[in-house]
C-alpha positions as CSV (number, residue, x, y, z in Angstrom):
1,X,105.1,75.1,159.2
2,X,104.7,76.2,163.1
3,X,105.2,79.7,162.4
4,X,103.1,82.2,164.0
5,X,101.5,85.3,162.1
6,X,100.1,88.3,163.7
7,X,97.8,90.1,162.0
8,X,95.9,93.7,162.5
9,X,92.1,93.8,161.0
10,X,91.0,96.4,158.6
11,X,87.6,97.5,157.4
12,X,86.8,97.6,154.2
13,X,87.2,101.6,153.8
14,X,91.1,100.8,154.4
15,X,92.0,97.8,152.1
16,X,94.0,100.1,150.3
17,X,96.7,100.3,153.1
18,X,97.1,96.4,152.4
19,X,98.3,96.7,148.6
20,X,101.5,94.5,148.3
21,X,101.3,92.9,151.5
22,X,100.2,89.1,152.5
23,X,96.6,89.2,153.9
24,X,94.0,86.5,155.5
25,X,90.6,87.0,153.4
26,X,87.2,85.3,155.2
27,X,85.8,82.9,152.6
28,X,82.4,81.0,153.1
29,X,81.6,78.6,155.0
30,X,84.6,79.6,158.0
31,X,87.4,79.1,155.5
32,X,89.9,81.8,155.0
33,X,92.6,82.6,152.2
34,X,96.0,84.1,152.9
35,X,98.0,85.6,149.9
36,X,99.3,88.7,148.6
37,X,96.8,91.0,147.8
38,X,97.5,92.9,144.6
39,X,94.3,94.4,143.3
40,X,91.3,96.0,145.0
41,X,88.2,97.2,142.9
42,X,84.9,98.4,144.6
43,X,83.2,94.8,145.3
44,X,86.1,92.2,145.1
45,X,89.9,91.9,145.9
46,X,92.6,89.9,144.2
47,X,95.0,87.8,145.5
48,X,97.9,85.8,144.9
49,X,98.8,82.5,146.8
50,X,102.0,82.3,148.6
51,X,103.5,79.8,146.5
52,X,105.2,79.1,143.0
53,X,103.0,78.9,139.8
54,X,99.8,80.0,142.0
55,X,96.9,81.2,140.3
56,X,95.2,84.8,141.3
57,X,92.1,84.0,143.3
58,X,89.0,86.8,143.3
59,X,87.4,87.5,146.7
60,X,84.0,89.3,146.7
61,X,83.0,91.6,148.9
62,X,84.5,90.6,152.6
63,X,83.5,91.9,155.2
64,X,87.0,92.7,156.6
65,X,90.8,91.8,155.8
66,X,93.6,91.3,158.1
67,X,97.2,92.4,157.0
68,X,99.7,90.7,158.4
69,X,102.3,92.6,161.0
70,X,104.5,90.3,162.4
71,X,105.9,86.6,161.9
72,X,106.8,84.2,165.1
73,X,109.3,81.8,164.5
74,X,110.2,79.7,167.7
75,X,114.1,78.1,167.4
């Protein structure tokens, strides 16, 4: 809690360069998930929740993805 994370957008067409990293996924309705990404098909990605014991969640087709470059802590 009260960290910062700076992320850099990518376009679908470069997904692949997020493989293995923690991403922020638009969902609907303005919600967003942020979780490791560790699959990408042609129409959906899969990711797994930051936490313990999470459960892979499926993303269809978003419209971007935004990998994360940088974490903010203040002291």
């Amino acid at each position: 809690a009260g960290d910062e994370i700076w992320c850099e957008t990518l376009a679908p067409d470069a997904f692949a360069r997020a493989l293995n990293r923690d991403v922020l996924v638009p969902r609907a309705a303005g919600r967003f998930l942020f979780g490791r990404l560790i699959g990408q098909e042609p129409e959906r990605l899969q990711l797994l929740p930051l936490g313990s014991g999470g459960r892979q969640m499926i993303v269809s087709s978003p419209g971007w993805a935004a990998v994360a470059t940088r974490l903010v802590r203040s002291l």
